[in-house]
PyMOL Python script that loads the backbone (N, CA, C, O; Angstrom):
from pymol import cmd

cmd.read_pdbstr("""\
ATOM      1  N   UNK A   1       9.398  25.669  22.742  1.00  0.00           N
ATOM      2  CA  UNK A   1       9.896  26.172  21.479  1.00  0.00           C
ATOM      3  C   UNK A   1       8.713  26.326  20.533  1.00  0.00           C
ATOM      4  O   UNK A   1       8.143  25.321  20.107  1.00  0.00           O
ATOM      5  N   UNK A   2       8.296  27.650  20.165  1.00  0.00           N
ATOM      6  CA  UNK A   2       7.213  27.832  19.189  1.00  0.00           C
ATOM      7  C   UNK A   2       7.697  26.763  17.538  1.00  0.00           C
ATOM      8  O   UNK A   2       8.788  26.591  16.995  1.00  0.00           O
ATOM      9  N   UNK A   3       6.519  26.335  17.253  1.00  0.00           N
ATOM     10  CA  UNK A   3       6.502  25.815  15.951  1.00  0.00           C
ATOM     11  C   UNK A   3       6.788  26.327  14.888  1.00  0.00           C
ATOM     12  O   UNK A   3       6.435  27.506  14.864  1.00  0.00           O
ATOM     13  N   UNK A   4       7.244  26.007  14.029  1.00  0.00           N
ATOM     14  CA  UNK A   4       8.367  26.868  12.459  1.00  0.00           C
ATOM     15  C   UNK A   4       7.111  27.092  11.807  1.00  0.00           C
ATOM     16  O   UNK A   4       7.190  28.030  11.013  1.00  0.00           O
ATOM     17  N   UNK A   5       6.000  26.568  11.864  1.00  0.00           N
ATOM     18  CA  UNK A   5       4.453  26.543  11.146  1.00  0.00           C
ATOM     19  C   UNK A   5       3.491  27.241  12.119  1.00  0.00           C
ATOM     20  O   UNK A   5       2.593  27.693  11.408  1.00  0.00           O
ATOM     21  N   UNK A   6       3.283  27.501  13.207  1.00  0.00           N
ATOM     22  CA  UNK A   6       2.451  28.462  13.542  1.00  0.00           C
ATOM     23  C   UNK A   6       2.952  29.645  14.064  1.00  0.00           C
ATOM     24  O   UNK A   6       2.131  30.552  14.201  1.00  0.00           O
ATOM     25  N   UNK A   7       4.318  29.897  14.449  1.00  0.00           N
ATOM     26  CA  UNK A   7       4.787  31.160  14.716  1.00  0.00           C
ATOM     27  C   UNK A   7       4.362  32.371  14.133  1.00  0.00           C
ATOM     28  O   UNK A   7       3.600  33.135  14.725  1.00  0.00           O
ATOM     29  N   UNK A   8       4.884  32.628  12.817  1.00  0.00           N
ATOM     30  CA  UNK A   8       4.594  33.180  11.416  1.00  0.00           C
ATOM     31  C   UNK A   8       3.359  33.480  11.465  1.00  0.00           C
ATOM     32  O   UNK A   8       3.059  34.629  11.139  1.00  0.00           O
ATOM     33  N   UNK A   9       2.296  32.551  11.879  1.00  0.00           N
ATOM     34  CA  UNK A   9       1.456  32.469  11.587  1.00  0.00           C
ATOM     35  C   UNK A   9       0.856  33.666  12.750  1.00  0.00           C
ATOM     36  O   UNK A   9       0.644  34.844  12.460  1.00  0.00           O
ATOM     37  N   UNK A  10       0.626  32.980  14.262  1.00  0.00           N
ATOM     38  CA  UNK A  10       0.998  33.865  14.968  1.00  0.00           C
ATOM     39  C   UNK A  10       1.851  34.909  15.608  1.00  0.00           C
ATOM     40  O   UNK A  10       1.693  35.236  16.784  1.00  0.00           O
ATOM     41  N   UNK A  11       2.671  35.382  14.899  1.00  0.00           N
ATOM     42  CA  UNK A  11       3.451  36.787  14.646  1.00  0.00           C
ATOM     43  C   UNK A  11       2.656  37.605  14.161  1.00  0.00           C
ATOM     44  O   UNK A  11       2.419  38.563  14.897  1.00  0.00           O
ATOM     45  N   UNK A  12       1.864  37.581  12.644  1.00  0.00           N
ATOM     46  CA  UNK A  12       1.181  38.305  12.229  1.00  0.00           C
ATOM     47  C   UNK A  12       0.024  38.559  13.073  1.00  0.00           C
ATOM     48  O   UNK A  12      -0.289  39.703  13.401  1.00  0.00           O
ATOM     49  N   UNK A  13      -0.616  37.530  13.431  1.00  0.00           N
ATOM     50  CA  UNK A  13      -1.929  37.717  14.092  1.00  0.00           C
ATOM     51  C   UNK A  13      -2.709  38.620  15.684  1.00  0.00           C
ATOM     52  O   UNK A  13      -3.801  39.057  16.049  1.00  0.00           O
ATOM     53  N   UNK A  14      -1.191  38.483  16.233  1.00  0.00           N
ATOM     54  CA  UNK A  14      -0.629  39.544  17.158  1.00  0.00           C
ATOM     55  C   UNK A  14      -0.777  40.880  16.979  1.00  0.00           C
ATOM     56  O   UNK A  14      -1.065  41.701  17.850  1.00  0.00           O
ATOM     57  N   UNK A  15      -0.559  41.092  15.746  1.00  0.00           N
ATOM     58  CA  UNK A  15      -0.393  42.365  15.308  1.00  0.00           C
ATOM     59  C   UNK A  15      -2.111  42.982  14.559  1.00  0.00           C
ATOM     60  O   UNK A  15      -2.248  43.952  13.814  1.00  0.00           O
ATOM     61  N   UNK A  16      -3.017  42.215  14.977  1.00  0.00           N
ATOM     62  CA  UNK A  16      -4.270  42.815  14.999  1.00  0.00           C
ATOM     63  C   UNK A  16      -4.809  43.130  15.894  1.00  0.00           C
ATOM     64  O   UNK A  16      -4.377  42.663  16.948  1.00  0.00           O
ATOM     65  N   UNK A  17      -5.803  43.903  15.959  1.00  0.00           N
ATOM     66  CA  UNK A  17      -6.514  45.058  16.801  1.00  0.00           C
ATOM     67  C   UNK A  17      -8.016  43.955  17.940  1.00  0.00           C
ATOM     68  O   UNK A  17      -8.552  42.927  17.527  1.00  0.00           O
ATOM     69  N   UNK A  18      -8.216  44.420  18.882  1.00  0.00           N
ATOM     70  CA  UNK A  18      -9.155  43.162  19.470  1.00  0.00           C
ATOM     71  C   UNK A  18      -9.992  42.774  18.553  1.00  0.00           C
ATOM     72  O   UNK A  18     -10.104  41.598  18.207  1.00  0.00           O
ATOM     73  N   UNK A  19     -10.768  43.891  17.996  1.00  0.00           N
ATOM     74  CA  UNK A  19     -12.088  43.347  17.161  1.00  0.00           C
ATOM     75  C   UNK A  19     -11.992  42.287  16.047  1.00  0.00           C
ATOM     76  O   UNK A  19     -12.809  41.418  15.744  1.00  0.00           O
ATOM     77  N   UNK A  20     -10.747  42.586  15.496  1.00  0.00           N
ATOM     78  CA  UNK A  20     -10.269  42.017  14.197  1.00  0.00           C
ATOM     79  C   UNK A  20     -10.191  40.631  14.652  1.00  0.00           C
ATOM     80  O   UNK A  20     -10.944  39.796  14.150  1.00  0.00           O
ATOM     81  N   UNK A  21      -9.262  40.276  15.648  1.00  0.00           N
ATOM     82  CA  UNK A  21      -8.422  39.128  16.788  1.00  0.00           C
ATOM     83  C   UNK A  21      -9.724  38.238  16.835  1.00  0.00           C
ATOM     84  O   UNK A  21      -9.651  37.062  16.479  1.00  0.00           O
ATOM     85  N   UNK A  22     -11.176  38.903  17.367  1.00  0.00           N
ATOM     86  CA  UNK A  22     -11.792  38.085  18.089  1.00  0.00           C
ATOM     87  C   UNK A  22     -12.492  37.709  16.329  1.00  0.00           C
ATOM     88  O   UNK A  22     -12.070  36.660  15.843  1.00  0.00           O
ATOM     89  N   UNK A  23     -13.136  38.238  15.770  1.00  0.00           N
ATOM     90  CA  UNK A  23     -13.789  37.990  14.257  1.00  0.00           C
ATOM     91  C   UNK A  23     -12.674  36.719  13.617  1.00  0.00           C
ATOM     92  O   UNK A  23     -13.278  35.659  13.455  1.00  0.00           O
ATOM     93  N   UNK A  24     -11.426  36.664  13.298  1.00  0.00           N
ATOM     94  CA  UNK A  24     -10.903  35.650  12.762  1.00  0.00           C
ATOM     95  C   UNK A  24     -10.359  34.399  13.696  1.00  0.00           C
ATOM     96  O   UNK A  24      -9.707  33.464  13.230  1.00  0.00           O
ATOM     97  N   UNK A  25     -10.676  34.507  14.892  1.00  0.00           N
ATOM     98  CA  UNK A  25     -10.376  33.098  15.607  1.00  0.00           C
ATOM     99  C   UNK A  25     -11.737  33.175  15.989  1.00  0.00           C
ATOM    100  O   UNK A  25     -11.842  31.960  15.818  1.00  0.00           O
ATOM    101  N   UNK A  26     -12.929  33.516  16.369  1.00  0.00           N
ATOM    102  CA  UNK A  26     -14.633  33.135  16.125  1.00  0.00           C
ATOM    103  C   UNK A  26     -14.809  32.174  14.715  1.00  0.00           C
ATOM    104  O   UNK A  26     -15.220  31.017  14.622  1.00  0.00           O
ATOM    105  N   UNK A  27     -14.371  33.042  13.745  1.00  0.00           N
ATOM    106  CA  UNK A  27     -14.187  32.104  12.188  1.00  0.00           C
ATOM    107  C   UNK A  27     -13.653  30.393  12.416  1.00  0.00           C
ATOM    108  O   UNK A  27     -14.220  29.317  12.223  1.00  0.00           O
ATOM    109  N   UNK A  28     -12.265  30.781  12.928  1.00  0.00           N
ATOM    110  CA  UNK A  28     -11.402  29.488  12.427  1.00  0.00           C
ATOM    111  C   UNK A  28     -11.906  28.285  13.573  1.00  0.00           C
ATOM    112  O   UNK A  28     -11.660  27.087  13.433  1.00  0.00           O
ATOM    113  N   UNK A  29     -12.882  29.049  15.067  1.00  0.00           N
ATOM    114  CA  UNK A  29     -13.356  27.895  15.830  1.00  0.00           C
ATOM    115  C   UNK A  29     -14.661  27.025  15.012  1.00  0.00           C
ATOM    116  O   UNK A  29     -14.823  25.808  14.925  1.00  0.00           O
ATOM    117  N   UNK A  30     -15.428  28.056  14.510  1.00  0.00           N
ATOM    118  CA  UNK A  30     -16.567  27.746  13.213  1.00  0.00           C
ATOM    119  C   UNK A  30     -16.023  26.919  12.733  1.00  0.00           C
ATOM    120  O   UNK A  30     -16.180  25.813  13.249  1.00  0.00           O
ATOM    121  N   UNK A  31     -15.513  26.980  12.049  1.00  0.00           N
ATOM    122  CA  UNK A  31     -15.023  26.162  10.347  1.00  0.00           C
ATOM    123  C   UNK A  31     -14.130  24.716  11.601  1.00  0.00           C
ATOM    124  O   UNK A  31     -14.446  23.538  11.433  1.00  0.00           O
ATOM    125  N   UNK A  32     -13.599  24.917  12.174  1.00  0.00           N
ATOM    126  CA  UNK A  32     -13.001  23.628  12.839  1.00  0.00           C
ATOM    127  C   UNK A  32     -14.029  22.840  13.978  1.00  0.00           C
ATOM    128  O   UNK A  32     -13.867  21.722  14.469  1.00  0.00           O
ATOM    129  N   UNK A  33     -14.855  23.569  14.159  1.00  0.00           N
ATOM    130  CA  UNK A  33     -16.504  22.916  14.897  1.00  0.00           C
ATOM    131  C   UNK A  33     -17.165  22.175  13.406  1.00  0.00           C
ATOM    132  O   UNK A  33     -17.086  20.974  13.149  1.00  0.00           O
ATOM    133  N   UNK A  34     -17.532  22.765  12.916  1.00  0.00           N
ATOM    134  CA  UNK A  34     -18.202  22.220  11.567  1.00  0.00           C
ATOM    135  C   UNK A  34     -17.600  20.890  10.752  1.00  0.00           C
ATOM    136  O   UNK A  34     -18.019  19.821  10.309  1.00  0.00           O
ATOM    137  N   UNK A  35     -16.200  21.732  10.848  1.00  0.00           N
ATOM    138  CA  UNK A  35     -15.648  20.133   9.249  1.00  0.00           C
ATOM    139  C   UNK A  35     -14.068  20.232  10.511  1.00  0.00           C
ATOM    140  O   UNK A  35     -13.209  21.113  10.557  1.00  0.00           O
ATOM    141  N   UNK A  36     -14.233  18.666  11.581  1.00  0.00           N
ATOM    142  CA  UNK A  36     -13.052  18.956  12.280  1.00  0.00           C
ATOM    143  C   UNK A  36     -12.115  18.527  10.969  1.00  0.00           C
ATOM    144  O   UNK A  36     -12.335  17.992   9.883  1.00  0.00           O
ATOM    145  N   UNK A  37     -10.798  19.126  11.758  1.00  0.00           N
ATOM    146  CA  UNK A  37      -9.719  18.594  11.154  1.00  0.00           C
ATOM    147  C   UNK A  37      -9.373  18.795   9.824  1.00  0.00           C
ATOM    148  O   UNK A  37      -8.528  18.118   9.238  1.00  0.00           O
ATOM    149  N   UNK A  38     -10.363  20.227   9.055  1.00  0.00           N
ATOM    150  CA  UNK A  38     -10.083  20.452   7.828  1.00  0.00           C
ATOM    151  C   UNK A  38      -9.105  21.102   7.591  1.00  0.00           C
ATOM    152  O   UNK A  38      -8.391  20.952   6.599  1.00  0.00           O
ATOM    153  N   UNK A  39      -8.911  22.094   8.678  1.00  0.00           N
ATOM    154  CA  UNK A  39      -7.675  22.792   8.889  1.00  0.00           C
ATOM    155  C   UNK A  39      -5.992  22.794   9.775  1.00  0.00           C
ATOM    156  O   UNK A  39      -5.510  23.325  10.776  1.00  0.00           O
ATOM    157  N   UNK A  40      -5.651  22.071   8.936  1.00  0.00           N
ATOM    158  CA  UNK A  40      -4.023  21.213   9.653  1.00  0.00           C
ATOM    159  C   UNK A  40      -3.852  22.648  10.879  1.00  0.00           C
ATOM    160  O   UNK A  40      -3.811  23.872  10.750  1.00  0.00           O
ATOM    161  N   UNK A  41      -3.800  21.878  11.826  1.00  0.00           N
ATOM    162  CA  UNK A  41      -2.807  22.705  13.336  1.00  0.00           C
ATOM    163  C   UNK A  41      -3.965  23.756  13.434  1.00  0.00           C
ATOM    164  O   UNK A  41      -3.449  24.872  13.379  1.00  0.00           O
ATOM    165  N   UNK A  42      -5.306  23.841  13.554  1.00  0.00           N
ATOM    166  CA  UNK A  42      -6.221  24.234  13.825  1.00  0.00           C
ATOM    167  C   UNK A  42      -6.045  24.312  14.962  1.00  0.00           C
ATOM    168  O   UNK A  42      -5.167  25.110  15.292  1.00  0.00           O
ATOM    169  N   UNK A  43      -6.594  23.732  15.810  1.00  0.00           N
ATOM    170  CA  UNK A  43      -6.078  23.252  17.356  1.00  0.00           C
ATOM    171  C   UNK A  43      -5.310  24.288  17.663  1.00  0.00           C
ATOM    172  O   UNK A  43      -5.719  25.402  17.991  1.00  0.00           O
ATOM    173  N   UNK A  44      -4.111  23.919  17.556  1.00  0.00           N
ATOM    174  CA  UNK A  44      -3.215  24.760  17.887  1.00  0.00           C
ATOM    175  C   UNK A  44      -3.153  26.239  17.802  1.00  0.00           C
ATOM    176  O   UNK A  44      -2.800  26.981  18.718  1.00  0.00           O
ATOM    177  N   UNK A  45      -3.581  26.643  16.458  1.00  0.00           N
ATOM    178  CA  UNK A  45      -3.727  27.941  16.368  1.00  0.00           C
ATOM    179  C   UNK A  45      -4.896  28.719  17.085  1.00  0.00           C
ATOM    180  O   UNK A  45      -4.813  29.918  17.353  1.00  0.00           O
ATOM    181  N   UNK A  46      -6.058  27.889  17.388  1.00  0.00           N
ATOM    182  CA  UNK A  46      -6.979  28.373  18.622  1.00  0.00           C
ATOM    183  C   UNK A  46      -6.330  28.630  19.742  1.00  0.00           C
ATOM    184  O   UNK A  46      -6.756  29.625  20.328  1.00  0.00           O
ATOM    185  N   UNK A  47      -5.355  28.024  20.296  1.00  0.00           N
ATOM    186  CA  UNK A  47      -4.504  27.884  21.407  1.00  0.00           C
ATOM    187  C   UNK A  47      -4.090  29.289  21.472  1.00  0.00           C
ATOM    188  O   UNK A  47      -4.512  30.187  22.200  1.00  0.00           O
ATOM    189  N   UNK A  48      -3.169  29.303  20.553  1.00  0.00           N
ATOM    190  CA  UNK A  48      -2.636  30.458  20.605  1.00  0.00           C
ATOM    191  C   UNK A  48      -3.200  31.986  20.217  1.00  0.00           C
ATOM    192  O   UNK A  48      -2.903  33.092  20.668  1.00  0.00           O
ATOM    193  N   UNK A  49      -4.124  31.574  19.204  1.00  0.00           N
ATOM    194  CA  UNK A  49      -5.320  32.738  19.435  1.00  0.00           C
ATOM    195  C   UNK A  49      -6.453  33.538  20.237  1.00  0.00           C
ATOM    196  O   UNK A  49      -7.169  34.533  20.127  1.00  0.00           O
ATOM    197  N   UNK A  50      -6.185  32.549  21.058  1.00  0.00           N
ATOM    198  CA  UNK A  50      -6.998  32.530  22.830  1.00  0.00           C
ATOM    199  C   UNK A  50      -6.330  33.482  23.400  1.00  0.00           C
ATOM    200  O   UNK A  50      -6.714  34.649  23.478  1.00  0.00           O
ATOM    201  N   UNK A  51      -5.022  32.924  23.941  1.00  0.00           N
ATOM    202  CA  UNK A  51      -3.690  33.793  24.236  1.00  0.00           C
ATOM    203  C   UNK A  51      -3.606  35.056  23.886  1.00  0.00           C
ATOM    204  O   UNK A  51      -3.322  35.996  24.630  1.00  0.00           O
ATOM    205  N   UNK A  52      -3.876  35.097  22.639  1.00  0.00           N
ATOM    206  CA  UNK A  52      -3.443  37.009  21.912  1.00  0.00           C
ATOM    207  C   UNK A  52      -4.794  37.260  22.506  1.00  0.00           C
ATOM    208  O   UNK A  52      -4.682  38.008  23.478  1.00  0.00           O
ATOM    209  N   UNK A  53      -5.933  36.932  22.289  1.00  0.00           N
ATOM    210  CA  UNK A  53      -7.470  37.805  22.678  1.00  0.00           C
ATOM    211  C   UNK A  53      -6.842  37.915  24.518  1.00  0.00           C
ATOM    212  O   UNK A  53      -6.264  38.865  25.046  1.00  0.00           O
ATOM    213  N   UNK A  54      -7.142  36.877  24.991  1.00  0.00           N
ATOM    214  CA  UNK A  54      -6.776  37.229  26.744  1.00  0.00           C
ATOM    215  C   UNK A  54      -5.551  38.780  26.430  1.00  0.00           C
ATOM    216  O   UNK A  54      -5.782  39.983  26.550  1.00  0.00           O
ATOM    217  N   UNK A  55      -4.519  38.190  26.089  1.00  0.00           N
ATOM    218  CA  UNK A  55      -3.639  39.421  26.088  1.00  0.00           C
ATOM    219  C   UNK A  55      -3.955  40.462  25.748  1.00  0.00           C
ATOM    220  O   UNK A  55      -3.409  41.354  26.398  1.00  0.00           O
ATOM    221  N   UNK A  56      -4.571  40.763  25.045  1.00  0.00           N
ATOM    222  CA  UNK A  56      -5.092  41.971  23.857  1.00  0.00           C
ATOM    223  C   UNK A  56      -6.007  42.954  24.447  1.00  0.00           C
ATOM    224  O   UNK A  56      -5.985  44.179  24.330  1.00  0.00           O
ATOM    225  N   UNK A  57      -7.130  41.910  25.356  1.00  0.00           N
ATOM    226  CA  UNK A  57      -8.264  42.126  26.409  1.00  0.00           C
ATOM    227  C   UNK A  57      -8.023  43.259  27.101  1.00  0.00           C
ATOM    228  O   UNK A  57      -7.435  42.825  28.091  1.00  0.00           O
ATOM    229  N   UNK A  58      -8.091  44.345  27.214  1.00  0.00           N
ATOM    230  CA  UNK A  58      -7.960  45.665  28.313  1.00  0.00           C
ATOM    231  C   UNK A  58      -9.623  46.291  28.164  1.00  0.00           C
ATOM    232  O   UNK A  58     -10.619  46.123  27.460  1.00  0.00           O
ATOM    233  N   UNK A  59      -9.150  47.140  29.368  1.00  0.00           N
ATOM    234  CA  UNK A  59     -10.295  48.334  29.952  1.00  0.00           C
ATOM    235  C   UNK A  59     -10.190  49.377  29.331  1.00  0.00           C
ATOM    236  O   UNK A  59      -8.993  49.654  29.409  1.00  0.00           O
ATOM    237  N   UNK A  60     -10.779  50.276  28.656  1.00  0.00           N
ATOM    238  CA  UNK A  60     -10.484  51.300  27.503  1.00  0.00           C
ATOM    239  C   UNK A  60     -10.231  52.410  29.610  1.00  0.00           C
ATOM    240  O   UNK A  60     -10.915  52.335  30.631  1.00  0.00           O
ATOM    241  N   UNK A  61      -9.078  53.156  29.310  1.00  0.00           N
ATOM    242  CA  UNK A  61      -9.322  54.070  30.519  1.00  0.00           C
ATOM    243  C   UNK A  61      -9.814  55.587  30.059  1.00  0.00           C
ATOM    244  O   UNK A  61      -9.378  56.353  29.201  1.00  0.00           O
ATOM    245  N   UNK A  62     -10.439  55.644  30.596  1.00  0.00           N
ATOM    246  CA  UNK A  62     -11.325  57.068  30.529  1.00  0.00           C
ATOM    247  C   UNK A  62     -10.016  58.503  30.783  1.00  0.00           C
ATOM    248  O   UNK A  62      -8.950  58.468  31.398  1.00  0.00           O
ATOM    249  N   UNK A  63     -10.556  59.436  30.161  1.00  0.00           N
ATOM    250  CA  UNK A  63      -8.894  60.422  30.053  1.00  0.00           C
ATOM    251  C   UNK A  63      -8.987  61.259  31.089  1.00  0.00           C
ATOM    252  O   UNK A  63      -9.839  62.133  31.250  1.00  0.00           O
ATOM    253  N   UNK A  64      -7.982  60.942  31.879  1.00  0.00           N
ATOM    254  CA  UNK A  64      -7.604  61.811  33.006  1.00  0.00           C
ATOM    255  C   UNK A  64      -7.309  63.124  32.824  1.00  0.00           C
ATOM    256  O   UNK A  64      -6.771  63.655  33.794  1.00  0.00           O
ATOM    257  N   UNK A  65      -7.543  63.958  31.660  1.00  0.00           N
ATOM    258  CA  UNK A  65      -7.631  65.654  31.876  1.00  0.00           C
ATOM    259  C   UNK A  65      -9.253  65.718  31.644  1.00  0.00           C
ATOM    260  O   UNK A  65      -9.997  65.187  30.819  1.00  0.00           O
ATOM    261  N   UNK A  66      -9.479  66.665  32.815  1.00  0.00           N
ATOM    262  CA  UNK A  66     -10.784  66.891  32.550  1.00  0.00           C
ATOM    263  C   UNK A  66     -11.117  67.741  31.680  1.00  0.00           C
ATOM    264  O   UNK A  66     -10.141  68.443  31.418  1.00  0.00           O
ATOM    265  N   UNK A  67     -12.233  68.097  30.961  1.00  0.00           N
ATOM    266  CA  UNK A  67     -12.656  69.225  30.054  1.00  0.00           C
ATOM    267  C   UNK A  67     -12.184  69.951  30.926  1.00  0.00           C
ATOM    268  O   UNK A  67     -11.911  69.917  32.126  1.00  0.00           O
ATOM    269  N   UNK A  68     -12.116  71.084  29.485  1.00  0.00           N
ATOM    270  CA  UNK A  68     -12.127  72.465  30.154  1.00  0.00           C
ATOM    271  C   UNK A  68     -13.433  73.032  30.667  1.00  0.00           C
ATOM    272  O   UNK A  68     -14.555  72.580  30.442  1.00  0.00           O
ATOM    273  N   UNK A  69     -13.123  74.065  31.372  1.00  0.00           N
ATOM    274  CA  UNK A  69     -15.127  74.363  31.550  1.00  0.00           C
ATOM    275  C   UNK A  69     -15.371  75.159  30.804  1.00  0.00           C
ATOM    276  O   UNK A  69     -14.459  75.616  30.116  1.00  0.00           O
ATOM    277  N   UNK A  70     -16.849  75.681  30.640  1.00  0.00           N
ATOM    278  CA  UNK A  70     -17.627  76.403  29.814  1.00  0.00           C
ATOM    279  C   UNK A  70     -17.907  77.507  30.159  1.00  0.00           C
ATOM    280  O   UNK A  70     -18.425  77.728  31.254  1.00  0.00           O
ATOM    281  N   UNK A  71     -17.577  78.581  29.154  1.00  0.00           N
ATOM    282  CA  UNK A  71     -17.588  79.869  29.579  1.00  0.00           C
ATOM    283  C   UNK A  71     -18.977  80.291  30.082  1.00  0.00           C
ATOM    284  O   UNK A  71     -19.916  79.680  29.569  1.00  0.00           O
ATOM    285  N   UNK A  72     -19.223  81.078  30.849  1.00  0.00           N
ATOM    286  CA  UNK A  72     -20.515  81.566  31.652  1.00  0.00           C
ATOM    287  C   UNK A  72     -20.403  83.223  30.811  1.00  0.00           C
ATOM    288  O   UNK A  72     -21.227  84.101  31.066  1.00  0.00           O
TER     289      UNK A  72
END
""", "prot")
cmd.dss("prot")
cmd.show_as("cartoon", "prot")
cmd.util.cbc("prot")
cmd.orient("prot")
């Protein structure tokens, strides 16, 4: 059963783009490496911010129509 305090939290966070995803859980491992325990359910929210980056993680696929060709 997700937590009534990090759900919310991670609901929104889901809803960012990889680059964004990886820049604010890089941050919140910082700041909870540095001063542990400054940030209540820190921990946890790494947990689950791990989760969205793995998930989020794809192969950009290259586009299956080829150019057109070039007039001669």
């Amino acid at each position: 059963m997700p937590s009534p305090i990090t759900a919310p939290i991670l609901g929104f966070l889901s809803r960012l783009s990889f680059p964004r995803l990886f820049l604010v859980t890089g941050a919140l491992f910082l700041a909870d490496v540095m001063i542990p325990d400054f940030i209540p359910l820190a921990d946890e929210l790494l947990l689950g911010m791990g989760t969205l980056l793995l998930a989020s993680w794809k192969k950009r696929k290259e586009p299956s129509i080829p150019p057109p060709p070039t007039p001669r």
